[in-house]
N, C-alpha and C positions, 0 to 999 in steps of 0.2 A: 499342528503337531506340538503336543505339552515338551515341552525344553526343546528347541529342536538342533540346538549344536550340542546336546550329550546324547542326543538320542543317534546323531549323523555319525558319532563315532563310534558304535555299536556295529558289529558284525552285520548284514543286512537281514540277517535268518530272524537274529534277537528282537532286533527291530519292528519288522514286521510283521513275527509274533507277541510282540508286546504291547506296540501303540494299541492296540485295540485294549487292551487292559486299562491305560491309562486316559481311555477314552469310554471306563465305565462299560464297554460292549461284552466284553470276557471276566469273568472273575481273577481269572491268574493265566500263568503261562509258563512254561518248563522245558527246560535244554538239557540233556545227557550231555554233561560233557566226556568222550571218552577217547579213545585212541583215532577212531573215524573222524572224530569234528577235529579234532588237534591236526589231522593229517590234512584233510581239507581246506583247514584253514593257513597251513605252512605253502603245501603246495600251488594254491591261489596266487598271493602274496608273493612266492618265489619267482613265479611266472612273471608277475609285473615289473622285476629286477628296477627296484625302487627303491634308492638307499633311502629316501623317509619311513620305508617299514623294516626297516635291518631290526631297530630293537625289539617291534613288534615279534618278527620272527624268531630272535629268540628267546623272547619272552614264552612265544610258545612252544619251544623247541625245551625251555626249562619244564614247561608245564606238563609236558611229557617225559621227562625224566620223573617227574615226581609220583604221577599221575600211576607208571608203573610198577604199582605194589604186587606182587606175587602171592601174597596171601597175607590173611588174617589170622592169629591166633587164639581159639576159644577152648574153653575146656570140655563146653556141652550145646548145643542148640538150644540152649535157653535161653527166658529174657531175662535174665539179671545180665547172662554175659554178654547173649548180640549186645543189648543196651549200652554196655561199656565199649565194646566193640566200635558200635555207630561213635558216639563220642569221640573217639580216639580218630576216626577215620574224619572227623567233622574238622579237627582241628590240623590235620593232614590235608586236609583238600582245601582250606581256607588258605593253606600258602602257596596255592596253584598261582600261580601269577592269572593266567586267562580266566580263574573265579573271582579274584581279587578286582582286575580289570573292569569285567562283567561289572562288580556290586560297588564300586567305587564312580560309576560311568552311568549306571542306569539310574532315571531318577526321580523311585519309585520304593518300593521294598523286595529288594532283593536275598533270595535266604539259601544258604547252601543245606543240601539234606543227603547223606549217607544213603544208597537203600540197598537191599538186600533182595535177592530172589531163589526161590528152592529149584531146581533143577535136580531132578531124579532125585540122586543120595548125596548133593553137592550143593553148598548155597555160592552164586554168584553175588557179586559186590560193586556196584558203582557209586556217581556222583551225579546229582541232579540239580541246578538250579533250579529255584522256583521267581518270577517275577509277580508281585503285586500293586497295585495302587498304594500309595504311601500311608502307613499305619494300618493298611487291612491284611497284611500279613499274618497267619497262626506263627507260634513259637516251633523253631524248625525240630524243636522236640517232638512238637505233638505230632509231626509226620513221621519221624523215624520213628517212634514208639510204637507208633500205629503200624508201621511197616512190619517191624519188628514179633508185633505178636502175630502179626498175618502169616508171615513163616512158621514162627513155634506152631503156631495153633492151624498152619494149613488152610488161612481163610483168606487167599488171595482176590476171593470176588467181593467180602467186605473190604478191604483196600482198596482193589480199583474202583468200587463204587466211590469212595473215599476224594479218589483222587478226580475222580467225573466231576464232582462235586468241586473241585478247587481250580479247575479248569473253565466250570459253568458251560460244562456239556450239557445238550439237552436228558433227559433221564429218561425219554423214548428210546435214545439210541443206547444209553448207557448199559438199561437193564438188558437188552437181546445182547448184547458184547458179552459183561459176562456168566447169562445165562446162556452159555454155548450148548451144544448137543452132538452127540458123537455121530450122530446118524441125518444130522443135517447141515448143510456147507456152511463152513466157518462163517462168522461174523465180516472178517476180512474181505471174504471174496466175495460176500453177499453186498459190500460197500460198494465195493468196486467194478461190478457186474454193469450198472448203465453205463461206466466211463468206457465200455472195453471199444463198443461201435464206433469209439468218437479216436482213440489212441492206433496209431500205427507201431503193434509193438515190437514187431522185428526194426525199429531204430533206437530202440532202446539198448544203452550201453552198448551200439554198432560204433559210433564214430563220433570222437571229439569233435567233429564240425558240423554234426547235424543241430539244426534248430529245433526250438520248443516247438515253434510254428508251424514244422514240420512231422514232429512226434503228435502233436493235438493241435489238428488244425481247427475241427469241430465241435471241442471241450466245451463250450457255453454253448451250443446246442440245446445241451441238457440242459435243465434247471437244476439238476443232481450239482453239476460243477460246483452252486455257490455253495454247496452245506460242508465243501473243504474247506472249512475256516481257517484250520488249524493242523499243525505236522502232526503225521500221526494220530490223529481220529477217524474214527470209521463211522461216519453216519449210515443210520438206515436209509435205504430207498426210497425213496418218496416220501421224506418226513420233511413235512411242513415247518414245523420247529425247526428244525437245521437251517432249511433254505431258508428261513425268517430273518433266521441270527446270519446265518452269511453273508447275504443281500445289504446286511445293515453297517454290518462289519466291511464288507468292498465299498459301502456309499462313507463311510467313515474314513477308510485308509484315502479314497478317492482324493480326499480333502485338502490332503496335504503333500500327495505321492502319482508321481505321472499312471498314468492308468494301466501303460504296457506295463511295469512293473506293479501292479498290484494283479492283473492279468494274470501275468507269470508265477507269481506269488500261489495262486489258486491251484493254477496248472498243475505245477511243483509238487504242492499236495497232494494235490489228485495222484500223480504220475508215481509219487513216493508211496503213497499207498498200493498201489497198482502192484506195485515192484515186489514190496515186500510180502504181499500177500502171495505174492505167484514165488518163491523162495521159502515161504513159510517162518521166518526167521526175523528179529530185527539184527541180527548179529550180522547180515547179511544187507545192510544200509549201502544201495548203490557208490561209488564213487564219483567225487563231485566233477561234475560232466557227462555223466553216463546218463541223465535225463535232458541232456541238450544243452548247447553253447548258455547259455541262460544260467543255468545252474550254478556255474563256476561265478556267476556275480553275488549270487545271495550268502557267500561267505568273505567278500570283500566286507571293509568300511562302509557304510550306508554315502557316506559322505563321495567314496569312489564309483559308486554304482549311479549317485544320480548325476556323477562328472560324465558316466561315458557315454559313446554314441548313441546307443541305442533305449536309455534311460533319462538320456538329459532334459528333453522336453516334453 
């Protein structure tokens, strides 16, 4: 593990979405930070009623004060103004305490990027970290900018191609994502299709004390399981390429990380995707625990997660 006491103090999610980055396996890696992760991560933390993390908590309890902007003001959907817009929101979201943290902690290139999304007649607004390998980070311009005409100009499949590409998703899976078809099942649910045999989904989001082990007792069954590299990717089906990279990326985290937790890491994935697909939504990101006692560790401190029972050896 490259640094491994800044990397222990990293959320477990950050973590183990990013060591593969700085192990050269992924090109980059990216966290929304938004009201869901800030809740998830208060209410984790609260639960372990640990005055070591009293400031932690409210450092994220500030980052959600801040975090709650109610809107933007532009004159037009253009790019002269989103562009001023993203800007303004750039230097807003860099005094989030929990981006500060993130980019001060990770140690690697970390870059805060404004993005924008059109929904109907309305553009939605958040905050994404991006994590890279040191020095191969783009300027967090070039992403907003990009983002930015993707709205004006309605060319959201040139950006998520865009963004495929900063991820070092394979480009099998990328072009069916979003060349979608109205007359054929989403991308989503086409992902998530061989996981479904293996998932017991009436215990999802049933009960804080059910285990993962229980939710997916048969999840590496498949070969499908390993192409969940990553939160929120939707590999195709039997794409060799995915299970390539995944396989390499689990013998990689293997490395440095007890197995059950790289295990569950996969799972997670898999079960987050599962989730959201059958909701339709990401606005609609289960709550942490609703995919199994498990869950609630991967927004602890990495450093906590490899302290407790069930990760420690």
């Amino acid at each position: 593990m490259e640094n491994p006491d800044a990397m222990k103090q990293l959320p477990t999610v950050v973590a183990l979405e990013s060591l593969p980055v700085l192990a050269s396996e992924k090109r980059g890696a990216s966290i929304q930070i938004n009201d869901r992760y800030l809740q998830n991560r208060i209410s984790v933390l609260n639960a372990l009623d640990e005055e070591r993390f009293n400031d932690r908590i409210e450092m994220l309890h500030e980052s959600r004060r801040i975090l709650d902007v109610d809107e933007i003001s532009v004159e037009a959907v253009e790019v002269p103004e989103l562009r001023e817009a993203a800007d303004d929101l750039r230097e807003t979201y860099s005094e989030i305490p929990e981006v500060d943290f993130l980019q001060k902690t990770y140690p690697g290139d970390c870059i805060v990027v404004p993005e924008f999304l059109r929904v109907d007649n309305r553009i939605d607004f958040g905050v994404r970290l991006f994590f890279f390998r040191e020095n191969d980070a783009p300027e967090p311009t070039e992403i907003s900018h990009k983002n930015v005409r993707s709205v004006v100009n309605d060319e959201k499949n040139t950006f998520d191609r865009y963004i495929g590409s900063l991820h070092g998703y394979p480009e099998c899976c990328v072009t069916p994502f979003i060349e979608r078809s109205t007359d054929q099942r989403s991308p989503e649910t086409r992902s998530v299709a061989p996981l479904e045999p293996h998932i017991r989904t009436n215990l999802i989001e049933s009960s804080s004390d059910v285990s993962i082990n229980e939710i997916a007792p048969t999840f590496f069954e498949t070969e499908h399981a390993y192409s969940f590299f990553a939160r929120k990717f939707y590999p195709e089906p039997h794409c060799q390429t995915a299970q390539s990279r995944g396989k390499a990326i689990f013998e990689e985290l293997m490395g440095s990380l007890n197995e059950s937790l790289v295990r569950d890491y996969f799972r997670l994935n898999g079960l987050l995707d599962y989730t959201i697909s059958q909701k339709n939504s990401e606005d609609e990101t289960p709550a942490v625990g609703s995919l199994g006692v498990e869950h609630i560790y991967f927004y602890l401190p990495l450093i906590a997660t490899l302290g407790s029972s069930r990760y420690s050896t």
